[in-house]
N, C-alpha and C positions, 0 to 999 in steps of 0.2 A: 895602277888603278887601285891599288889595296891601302896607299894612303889617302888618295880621294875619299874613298869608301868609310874609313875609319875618322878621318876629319868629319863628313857628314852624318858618321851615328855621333862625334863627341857635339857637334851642332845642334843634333836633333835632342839629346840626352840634356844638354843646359840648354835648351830651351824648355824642354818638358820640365823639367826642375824650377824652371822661372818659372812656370803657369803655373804649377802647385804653388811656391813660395806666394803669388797673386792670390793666388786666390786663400791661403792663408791668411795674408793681411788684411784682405777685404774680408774675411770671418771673423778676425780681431777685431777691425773696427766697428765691423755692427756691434760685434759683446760689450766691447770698450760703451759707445753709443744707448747700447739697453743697460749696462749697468748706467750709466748716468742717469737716464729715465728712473730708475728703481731708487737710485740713490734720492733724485728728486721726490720722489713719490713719499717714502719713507720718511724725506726729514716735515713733507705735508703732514703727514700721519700722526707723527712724535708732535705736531703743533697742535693740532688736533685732540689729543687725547688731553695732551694737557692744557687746554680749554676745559673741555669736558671735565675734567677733577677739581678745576678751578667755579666751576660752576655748579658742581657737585658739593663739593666744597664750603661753598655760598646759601647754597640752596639749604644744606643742615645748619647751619648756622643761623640764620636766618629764622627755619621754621622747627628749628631745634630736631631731636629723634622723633622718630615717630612711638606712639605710645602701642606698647605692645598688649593688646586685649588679655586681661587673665581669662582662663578657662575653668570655671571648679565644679569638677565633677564631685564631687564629693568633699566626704573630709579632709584635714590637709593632716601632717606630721606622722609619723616614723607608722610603719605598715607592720603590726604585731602576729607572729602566726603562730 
């Protein structure tokens, strides 16, 4: 009966070891899976911005810098004390 016994814990032990290793790889694949998602996302992103700079870009060029208002509080050149 003591190898019966022993045969059914080494059955039961690589089966338990399969359901981990399962369920392992179905945690992989979802990551596998969400990284592609993210990678997708990402290179939208990088298209994205460089539109945006492209259009940036265009937009000064175009309407040249913006003129920056002077301020004068007073008098200008070097502050004598």
């Amino acid at each position: 009966m003591g190898r019966v016994d022993s045969a059914m814990a080494g059955v039961q032990e690589r089966d338990k070891w399969r359901r981990r290793l399962e369920a392992l790889e179905r945690s992989l694949d979802e990551l596998l899976e969400r990284r592609r998602n993210l990678e997708t996302r990402l290179r939208r992103i990088h298209r994205e911005i460089a539109r945006l700079q492209l259009t940036a870009r265009e937009f000064v060029e175009f309407h040249g810098p913006r003129p920056t208002p002077e301020v004068n509080l007073g008098a200008t050149g070097p502050i004598l004390r």
